[in-house]
N, CA, C and O atoms as a Tripos MOL2 file, in Angstrom:
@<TRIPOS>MOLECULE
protein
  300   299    75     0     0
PROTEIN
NO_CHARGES

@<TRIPOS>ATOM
      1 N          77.8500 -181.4350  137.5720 N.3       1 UNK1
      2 CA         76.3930 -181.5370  137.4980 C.3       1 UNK1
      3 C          75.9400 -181.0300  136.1260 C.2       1 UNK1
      4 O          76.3490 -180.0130  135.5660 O.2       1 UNK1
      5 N          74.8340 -182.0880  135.5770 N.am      2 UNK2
      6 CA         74.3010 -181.2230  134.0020 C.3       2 UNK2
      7 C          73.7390 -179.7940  134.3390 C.2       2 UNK2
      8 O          73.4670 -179.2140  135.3900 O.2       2 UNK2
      9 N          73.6720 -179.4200  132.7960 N.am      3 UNK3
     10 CA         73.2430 -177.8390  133.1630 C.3       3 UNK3
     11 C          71.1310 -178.4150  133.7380 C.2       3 UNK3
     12 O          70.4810 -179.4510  133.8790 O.2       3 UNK3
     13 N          70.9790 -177.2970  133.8270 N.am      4 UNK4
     14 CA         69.4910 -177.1890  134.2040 C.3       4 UNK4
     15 C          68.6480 -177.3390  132.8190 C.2       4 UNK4
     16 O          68.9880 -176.7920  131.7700 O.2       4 UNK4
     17 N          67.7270 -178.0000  132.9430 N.am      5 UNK5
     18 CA         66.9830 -178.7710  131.2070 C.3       5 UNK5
     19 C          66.1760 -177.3260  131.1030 C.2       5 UNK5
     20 O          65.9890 -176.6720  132.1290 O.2       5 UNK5
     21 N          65.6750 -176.8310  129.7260 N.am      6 UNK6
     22 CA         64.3140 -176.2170  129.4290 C.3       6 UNK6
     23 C          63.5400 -176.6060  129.2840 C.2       6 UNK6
     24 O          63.1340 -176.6120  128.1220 O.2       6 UNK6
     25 N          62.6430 -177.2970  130.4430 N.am      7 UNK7
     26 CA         61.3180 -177.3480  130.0490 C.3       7 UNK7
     27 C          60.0900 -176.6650  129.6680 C.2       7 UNK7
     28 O          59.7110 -175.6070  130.1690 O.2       7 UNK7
     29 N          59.3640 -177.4520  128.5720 N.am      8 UNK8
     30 CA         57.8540 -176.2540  128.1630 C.3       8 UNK8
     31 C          57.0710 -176.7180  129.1290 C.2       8 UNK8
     32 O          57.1110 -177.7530  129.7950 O.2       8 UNK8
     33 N          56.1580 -175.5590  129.1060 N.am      9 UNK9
     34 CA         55.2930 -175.7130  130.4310 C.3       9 UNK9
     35 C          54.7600 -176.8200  130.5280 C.2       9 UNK9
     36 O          54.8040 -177.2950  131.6620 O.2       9 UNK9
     37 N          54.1510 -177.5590  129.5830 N.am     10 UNK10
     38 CA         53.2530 -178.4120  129.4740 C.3      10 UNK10
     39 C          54.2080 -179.7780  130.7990 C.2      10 UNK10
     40 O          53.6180 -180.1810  131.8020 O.2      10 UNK10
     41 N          55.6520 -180.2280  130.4430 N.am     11 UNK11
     42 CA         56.3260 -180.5230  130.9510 C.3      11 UNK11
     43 C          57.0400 -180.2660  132.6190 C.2      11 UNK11
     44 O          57.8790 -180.8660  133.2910 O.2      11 UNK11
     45 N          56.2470 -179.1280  132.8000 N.am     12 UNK12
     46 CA         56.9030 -178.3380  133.7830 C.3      12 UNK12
     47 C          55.8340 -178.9640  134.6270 C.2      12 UNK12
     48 O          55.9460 -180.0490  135.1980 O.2      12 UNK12
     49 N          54.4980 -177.9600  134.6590 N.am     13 UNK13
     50 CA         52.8600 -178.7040  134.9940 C.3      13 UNK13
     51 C          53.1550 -179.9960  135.2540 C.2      13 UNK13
     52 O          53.3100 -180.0760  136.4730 O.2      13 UNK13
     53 N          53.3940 -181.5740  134.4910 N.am     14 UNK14
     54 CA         53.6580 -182.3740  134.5920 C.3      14 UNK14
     55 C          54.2930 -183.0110  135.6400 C.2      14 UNK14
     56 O          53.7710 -183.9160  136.2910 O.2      14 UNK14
     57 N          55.7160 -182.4450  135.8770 N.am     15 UNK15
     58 CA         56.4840 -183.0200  136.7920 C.3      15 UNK15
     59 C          56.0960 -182.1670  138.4200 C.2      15 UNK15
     60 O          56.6180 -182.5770  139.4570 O.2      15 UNK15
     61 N          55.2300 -181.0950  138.4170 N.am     16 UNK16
     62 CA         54.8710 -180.0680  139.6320 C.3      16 UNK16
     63 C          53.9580 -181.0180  139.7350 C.2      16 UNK16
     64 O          53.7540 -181.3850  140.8920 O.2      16 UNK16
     65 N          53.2320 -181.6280  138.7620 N.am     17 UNK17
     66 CA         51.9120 -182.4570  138.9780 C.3      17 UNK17
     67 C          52.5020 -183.5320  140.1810 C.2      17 UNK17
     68 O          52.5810 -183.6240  141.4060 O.2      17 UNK17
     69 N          52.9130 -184.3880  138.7410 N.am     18 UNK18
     70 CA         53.1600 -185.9890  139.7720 C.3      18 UNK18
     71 C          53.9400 -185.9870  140.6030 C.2      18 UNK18
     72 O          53.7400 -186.6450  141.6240 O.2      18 UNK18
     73 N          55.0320 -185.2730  140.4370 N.am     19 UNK19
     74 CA         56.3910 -185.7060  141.6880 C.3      19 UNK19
     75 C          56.0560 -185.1050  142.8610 C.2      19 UNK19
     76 O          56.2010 -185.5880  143.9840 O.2      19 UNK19
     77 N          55.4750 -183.7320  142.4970 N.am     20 UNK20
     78 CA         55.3860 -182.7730  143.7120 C.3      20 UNK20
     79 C          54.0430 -182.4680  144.5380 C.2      20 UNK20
     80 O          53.9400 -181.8850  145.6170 O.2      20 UNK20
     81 N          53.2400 -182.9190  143.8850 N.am     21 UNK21
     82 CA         51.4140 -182.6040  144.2080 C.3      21 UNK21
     83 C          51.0270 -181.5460  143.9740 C.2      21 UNK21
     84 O          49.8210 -181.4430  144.1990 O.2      21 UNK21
     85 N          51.5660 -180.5270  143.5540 N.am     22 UNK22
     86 CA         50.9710 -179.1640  142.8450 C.3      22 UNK22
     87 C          49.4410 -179.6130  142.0600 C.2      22 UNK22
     88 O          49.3260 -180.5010  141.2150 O.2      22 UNK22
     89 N          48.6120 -178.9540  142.4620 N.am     23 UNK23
     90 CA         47.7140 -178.9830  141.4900 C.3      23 UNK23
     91 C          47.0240 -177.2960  140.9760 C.2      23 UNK23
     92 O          47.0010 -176.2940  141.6910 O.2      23 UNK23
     93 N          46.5170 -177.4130  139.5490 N.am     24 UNK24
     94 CA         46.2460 -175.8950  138.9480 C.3      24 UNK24
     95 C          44.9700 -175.6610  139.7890 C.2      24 UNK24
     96 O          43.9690 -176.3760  139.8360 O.2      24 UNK24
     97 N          45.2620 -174.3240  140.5470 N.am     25 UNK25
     98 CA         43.8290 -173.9360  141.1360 C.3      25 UNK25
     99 C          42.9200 -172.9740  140.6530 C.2      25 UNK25
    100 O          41.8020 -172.6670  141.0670 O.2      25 UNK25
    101 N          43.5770 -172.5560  139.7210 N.am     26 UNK26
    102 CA         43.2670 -171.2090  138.7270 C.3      26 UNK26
    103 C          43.8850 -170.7510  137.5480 C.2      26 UNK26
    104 O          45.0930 -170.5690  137.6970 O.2      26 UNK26
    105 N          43.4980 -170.5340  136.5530 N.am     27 UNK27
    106 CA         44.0170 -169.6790  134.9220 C.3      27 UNK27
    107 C          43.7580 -168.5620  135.3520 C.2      27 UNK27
    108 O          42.7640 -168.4500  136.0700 O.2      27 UNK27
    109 N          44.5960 -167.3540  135.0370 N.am     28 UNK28
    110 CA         44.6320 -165.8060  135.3270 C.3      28 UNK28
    111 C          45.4130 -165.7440  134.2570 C.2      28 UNK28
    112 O          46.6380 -165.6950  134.3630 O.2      28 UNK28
    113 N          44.6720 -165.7370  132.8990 N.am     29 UNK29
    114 CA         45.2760 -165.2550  131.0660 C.3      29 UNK29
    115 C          45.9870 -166.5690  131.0220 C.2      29 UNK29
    116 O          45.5090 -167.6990  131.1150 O.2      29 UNK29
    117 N          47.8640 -165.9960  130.7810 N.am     30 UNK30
    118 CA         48.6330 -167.3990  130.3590 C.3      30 UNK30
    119 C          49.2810 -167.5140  131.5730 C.2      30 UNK30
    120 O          50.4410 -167.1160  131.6720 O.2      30 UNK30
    121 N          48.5510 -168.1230  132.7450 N.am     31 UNK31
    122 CA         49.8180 -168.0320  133.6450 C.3      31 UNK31
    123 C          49.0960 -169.1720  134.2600 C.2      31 UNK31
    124 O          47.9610 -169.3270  133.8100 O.2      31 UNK31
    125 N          49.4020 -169.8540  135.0070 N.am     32 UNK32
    126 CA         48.9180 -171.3310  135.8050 C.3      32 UNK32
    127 C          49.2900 -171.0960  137.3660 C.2      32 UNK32
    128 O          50.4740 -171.0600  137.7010 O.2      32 UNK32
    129 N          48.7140 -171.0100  137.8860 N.am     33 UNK33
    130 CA         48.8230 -170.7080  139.3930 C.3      33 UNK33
    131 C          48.1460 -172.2160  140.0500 C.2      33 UNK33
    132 O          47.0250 -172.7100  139.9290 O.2      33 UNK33
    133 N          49.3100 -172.6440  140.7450 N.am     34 UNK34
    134 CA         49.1030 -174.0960  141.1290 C.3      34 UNK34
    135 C          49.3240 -173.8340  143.0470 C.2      34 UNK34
    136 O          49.7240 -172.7920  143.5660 O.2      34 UNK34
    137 N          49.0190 -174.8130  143.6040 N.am     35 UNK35
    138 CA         49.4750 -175.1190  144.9170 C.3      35 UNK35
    139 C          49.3220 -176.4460  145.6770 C.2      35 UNK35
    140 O          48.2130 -176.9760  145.7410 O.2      35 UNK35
    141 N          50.0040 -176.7960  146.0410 N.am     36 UNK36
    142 CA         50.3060 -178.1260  146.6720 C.3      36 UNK36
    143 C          49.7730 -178.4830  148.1430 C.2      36 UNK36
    144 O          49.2550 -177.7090  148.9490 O.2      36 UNK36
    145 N          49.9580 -179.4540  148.2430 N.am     37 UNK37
    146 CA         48.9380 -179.7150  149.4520 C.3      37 UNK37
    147 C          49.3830 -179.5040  151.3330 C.2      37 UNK37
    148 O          48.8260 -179.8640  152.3700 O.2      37 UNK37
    149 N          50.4510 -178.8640  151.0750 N.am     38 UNK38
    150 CA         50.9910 -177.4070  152.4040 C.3      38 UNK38
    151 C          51.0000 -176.4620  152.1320 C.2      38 UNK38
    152 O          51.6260 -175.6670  152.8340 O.2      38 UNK38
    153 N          50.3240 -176.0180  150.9840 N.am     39 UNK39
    154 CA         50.1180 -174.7690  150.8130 C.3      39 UNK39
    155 C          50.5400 -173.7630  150.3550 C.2      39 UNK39
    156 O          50.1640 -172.6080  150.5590 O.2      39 UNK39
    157 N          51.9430 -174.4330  149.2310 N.am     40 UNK40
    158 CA         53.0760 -173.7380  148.8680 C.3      40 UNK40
    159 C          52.1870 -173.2140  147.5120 C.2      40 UNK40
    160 O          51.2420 -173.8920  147.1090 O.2      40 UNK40
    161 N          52.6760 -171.6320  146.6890 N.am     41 UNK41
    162 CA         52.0580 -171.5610  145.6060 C.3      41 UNK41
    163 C          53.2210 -171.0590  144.7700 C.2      41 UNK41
    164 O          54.1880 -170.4890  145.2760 O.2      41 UNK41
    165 N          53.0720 -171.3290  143.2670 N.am     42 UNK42
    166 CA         54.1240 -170.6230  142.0730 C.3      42 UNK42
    167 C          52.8200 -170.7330  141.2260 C.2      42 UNK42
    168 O          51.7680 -171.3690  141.2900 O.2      42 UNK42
    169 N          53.4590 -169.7000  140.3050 N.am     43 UNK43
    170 CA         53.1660 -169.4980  138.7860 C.3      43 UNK43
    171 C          54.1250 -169.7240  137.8910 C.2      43 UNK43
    172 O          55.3030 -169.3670  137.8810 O.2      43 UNK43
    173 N          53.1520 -170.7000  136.7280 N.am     44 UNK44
    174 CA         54.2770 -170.8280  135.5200 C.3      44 UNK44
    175 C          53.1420 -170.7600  134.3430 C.2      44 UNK44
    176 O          52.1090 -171.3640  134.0550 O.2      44 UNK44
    177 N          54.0590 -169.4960  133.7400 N.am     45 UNK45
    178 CA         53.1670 -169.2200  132.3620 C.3      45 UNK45
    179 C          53.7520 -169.9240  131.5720 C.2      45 UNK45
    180 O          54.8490 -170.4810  131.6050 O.2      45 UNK45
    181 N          52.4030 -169.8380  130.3400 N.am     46 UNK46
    182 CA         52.6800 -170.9460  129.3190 C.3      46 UNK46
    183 C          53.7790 -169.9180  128.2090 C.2      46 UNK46
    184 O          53.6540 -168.7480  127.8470 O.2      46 UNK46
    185 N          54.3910 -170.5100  128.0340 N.am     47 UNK47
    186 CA         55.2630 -170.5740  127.3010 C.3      47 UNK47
    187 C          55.7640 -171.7740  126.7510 C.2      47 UNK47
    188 O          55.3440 -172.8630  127.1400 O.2      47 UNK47
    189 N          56.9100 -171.6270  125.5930 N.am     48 UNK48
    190 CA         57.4410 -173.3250  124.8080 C.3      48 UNK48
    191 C          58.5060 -173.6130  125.3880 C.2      48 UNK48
    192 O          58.6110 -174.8160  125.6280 O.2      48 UNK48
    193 N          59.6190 -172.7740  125.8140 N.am     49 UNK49
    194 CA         60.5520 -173.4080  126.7770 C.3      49 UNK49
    195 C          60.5220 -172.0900  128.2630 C.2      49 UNK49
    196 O          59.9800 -170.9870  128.1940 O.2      49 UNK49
    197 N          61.2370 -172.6360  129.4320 N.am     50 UNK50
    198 CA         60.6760 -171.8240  130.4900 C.3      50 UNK50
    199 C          62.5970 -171.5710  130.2400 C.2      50 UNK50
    200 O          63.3520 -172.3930  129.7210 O.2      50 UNK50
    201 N          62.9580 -170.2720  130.7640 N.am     51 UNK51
    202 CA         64.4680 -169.9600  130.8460 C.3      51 UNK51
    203 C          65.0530 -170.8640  132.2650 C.2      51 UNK51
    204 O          64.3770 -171.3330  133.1810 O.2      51 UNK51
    205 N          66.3020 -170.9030  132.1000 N.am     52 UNK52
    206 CA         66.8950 -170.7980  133.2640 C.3      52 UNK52
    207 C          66.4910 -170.1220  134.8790 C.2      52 UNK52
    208 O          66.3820 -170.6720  135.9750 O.2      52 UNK52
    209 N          66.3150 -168.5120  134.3910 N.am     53 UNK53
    210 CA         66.3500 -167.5390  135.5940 C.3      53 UNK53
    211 C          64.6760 -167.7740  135.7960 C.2      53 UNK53
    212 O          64.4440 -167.9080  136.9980 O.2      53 UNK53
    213 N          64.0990 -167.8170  135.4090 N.am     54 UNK54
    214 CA         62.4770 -168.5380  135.6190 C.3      54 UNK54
    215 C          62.1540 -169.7020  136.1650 C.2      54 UNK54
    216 O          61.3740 -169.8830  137.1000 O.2      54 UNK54
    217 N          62.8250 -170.5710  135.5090 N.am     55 UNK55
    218 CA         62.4860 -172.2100  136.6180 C.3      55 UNK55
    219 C          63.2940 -171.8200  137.7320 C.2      55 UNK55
    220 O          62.5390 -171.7760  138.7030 O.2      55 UNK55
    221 N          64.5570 -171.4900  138.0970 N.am     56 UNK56
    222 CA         64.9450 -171.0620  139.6310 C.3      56 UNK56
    223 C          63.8490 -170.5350  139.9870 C.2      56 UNK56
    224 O          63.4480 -171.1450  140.9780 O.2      56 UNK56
    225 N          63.1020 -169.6610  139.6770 N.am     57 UNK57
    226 CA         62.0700 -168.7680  140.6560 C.3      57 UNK57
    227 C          60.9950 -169.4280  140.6760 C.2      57 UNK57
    228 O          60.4160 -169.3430  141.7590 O.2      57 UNK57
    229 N          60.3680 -170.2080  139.7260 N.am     58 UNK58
    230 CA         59.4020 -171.4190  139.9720 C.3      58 UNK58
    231 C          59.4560 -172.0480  141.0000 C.2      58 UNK58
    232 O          58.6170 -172.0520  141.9000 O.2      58 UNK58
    233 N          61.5160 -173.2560  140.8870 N.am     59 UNK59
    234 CA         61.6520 -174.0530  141.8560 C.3      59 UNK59
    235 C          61.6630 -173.0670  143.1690 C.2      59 UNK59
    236 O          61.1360 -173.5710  144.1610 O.2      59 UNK59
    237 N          62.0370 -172.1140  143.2830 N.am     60 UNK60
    238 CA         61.9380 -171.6730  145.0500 C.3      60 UNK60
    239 C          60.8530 -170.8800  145.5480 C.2      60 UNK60
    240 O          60.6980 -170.3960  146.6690 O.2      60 UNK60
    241 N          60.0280 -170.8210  144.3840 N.am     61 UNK61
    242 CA         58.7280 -170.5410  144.9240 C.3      61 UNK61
    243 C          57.9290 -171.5640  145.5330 C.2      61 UNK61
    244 O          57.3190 -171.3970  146.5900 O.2      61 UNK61
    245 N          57.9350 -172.8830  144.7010 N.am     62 UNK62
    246 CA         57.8620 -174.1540  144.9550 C.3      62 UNK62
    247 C          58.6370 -174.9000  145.8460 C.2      62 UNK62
    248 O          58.3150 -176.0820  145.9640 O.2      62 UNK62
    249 N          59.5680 -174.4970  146.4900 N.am     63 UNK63
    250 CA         60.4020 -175.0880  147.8200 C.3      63 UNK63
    251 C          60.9070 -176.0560  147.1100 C.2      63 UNK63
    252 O          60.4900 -177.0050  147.7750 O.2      63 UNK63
    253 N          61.6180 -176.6220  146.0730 N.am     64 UNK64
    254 CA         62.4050 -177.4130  145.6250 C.3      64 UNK64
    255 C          63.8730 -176.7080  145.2280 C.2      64 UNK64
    256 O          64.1460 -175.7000  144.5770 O.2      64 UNK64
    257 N          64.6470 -177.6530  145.8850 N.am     65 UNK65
    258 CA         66.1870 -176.9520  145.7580 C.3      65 UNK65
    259 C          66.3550 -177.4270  143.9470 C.2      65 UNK65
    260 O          65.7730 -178.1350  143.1250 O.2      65 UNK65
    261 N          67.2140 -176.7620  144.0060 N.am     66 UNK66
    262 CA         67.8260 -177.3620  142.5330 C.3      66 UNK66
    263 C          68.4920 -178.9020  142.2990 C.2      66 UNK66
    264 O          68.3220 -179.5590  141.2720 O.2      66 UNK66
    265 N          69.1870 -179.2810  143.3220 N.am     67 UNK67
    266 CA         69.9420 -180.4040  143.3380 C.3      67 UNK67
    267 C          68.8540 -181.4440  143.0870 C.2      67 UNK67
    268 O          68.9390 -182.3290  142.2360 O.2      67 UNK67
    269 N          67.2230 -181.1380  144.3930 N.am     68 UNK68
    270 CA         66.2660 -182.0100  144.0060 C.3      68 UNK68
    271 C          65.6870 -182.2330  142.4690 C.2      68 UNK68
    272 O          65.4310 -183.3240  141.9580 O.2      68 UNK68
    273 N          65.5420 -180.8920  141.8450 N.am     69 UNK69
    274 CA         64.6180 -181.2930  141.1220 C.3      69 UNK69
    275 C          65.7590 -181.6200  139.9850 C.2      69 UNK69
    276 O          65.1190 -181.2680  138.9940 O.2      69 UNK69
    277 N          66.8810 -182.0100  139.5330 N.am     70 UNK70
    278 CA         68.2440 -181.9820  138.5750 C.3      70 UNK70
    279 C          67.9080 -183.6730  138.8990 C.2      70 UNK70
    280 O          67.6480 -184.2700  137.8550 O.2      70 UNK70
    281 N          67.8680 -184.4930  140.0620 N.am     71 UNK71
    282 CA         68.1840 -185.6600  140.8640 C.3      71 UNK71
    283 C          66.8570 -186.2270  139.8500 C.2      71 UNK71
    284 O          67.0070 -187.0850  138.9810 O.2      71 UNK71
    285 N          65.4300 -185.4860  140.1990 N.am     72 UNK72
    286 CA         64.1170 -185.8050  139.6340 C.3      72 UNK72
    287 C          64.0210 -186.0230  138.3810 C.2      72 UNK72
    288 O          63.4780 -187.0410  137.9510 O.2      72 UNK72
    289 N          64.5840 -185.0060  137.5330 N.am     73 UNK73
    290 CA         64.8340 -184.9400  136.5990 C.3      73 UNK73
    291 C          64.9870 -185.5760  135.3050 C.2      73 UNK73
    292 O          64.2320 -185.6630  134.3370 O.2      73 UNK73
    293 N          66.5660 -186.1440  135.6180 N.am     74 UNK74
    294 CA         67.5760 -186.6690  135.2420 C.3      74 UNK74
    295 C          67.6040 -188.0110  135.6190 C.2      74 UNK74
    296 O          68.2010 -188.7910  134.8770 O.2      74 UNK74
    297 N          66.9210 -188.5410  136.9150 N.am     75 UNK75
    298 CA         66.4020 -189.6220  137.3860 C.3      75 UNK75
    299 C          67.6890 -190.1600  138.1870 C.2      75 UNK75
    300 O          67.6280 -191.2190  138.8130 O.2      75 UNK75
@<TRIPOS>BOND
     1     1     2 1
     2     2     3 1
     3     3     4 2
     4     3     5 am
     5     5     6 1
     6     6     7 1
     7     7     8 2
     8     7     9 am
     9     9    10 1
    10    10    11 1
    11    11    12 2
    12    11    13 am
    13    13    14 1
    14    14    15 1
    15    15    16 2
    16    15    17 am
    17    17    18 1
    18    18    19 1
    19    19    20 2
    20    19    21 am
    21    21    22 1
    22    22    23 1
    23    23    24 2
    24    23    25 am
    25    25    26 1
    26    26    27 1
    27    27    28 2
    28    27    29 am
    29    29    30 1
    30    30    31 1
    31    31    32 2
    32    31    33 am
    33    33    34 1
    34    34    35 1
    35    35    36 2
    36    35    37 am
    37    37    38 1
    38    38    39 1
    39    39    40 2
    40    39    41 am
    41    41    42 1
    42    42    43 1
    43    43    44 2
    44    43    45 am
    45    45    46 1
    46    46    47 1
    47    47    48 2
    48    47    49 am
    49    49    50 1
    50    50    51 1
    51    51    52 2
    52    51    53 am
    53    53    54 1
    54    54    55 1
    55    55    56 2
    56    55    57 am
    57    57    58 1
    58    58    59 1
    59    59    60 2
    60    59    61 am
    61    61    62 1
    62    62    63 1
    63    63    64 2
    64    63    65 am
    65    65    66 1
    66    66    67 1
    67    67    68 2
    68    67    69 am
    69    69    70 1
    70    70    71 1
    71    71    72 2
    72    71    73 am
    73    73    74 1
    74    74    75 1
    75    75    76 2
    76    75    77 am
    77    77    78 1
    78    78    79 1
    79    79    80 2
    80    79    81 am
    81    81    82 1
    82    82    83 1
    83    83    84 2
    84    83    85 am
    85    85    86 1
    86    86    87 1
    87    87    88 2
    88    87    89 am
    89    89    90 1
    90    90    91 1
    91    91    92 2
    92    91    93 am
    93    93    94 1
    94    94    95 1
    95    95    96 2
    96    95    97 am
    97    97    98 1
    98    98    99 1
    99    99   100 2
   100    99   101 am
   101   101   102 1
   102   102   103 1
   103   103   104 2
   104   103   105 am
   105   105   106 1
   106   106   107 1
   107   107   108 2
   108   107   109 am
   109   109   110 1
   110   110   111 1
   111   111   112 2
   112   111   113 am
   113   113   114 1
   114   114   115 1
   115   115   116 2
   116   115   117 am
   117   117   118 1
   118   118   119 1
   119   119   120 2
   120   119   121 am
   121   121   122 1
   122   122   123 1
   123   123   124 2
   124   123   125 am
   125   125   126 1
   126   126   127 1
   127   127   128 2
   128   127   129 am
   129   129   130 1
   130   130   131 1
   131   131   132 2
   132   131   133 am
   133   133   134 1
   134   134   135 1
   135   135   136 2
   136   135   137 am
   137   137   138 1
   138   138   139 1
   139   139   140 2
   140   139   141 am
   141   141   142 1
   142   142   143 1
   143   143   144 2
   144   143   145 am
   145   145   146 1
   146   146   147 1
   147   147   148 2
   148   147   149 am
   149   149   150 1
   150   150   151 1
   151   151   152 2
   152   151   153 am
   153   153   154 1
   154   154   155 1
   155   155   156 2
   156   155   157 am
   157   157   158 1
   158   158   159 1
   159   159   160 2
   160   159   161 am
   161   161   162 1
   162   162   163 1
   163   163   164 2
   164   163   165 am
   165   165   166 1
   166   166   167 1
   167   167   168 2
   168   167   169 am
   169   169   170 1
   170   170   171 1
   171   171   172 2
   172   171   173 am
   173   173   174 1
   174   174   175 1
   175   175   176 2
   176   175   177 am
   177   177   178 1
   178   178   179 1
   179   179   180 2
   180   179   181 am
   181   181   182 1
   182   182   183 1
   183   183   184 2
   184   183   185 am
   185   185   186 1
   186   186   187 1
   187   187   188 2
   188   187   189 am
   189   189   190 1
   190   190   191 1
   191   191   192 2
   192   191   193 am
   193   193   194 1
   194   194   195 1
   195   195   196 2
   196   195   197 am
   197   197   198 1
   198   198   199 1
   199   199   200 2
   200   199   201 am
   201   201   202 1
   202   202   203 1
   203   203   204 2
   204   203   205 am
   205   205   206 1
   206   206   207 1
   207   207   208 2
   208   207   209 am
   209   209   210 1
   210   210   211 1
   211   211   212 2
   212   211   213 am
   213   213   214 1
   214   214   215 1
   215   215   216 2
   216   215   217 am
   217   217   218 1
   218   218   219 1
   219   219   220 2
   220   219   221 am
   221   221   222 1
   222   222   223 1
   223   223   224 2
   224   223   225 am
   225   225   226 1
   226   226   227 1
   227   227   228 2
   228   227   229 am
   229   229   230 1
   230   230   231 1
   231   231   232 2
   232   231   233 am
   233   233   234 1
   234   234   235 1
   235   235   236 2
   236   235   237 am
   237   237   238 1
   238   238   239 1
   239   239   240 2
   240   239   241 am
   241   241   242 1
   242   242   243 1
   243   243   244 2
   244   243   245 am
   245   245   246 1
   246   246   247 1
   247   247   248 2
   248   247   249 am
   249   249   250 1
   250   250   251 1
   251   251   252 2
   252   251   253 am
   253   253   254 1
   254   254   255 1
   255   255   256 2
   256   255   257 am
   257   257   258 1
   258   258   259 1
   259   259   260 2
   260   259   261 am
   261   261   262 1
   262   262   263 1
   263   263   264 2
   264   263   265 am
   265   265   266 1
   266   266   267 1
   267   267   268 2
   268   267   269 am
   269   269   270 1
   270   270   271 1
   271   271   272 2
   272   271   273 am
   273   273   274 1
   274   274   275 1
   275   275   276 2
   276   275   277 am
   277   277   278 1
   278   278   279 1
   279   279   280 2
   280   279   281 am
   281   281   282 1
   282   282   283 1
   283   283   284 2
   284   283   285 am
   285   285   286 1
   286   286   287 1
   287   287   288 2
   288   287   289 am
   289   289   290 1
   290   290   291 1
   291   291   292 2
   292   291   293 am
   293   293   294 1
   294   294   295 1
   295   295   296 2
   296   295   297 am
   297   297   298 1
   298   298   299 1
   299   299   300 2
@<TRIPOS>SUBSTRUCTURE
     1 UNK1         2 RESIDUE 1 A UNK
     2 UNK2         6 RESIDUE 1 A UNK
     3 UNK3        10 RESIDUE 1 A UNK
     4 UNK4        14 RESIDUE 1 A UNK
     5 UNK5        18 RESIDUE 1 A UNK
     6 UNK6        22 RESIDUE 1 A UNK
     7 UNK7        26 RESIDUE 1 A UNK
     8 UNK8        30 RESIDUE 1 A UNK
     9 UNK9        34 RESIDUE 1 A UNK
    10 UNK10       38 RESIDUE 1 A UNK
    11 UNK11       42 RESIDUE 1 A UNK
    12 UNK12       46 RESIDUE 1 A UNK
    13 UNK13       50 RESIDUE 1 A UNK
    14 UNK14       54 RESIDUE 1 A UNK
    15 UNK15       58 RESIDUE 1 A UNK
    16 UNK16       62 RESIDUE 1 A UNK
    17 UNK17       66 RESIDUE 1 A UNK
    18 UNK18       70 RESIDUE 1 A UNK
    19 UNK19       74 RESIDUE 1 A UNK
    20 UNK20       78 RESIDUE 1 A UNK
    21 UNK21       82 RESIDUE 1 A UNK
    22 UNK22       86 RESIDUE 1 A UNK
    23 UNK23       90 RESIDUE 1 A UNK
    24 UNK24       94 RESIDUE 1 A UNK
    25 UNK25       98 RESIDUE 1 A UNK
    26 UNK26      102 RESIDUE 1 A UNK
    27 UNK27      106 RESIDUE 1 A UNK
    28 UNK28      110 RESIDUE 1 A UNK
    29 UNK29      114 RESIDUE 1 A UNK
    30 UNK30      118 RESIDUE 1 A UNK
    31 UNK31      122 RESIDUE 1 A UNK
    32 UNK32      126 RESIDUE 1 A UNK
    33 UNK33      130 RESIDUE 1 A UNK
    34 UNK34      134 RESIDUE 1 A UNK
    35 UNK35      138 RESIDUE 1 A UNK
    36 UNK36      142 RESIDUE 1 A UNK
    37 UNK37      146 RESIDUE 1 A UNK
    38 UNK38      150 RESIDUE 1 A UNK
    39 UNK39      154 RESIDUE 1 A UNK
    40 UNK40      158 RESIDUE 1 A UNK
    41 UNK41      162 RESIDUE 1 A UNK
    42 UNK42      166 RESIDUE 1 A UNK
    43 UNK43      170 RESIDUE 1 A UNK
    44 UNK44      174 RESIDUE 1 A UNK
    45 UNK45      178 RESIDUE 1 A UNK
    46 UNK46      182 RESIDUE 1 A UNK
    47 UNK47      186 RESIDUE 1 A UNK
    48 UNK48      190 RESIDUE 1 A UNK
    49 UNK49      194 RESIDUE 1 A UNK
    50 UNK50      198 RESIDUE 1 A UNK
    51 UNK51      202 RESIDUE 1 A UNK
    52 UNK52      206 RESIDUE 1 A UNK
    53 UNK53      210 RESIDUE 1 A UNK
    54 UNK54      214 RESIDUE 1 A UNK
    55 UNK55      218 RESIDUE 1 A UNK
    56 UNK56      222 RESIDUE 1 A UNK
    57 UNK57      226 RESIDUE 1 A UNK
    58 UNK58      230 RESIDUE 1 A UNK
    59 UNK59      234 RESIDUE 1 A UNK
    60 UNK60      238 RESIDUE 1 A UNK
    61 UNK61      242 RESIDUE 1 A UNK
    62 UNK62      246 RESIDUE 1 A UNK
    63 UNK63      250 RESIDUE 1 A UNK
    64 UNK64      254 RESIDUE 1 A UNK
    65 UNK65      258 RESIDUE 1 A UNK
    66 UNK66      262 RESIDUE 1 A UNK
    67 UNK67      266 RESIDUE 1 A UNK
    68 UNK68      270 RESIDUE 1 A UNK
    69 UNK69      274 RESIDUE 1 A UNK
    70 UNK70      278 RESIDUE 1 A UNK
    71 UNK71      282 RESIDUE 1 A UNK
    72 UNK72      286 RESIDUE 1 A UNK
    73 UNK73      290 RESIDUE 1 A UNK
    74 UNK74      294 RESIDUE 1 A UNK
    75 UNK75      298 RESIDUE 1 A UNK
């Protein structure tokens, strides 16, 4: 399996957007607090690339396994 991509937030937002239905419900400074339409919530601050150990905690805050979002991804 490829490694896990760095995405910048802007990119990150993006794919939480369309693939997943996340939408931003609030700015609190640099941080984006989104939630989707069961009610799941993450934060992803802006930053230019997000780490490794950060998008894991994004994706399982967000209930997306890794395999999904690598599959999404990567297409």
């Amino acid at each position: 399996m490829p490694k896990l991509p760095r995405p910048s937030t802007r990119e990150l937002l993006k794919y939480l957007n369309k693939k997943k239905g996340f939408v931003v419900i609030r700015i609190s400074g640099d941080h984006h607090i989104l939630q989707n339409p069961e009610g799941r919530y993450t934060t992803v601050p802006l930053r230019k690339e997000i780490g490794q150990g950060l998008l894991l905690e994004i994706l399982k805050d967000a209930g997306i396994s890794r395999e999904e979002f690598m599959n999404d991804w990567y297409g």
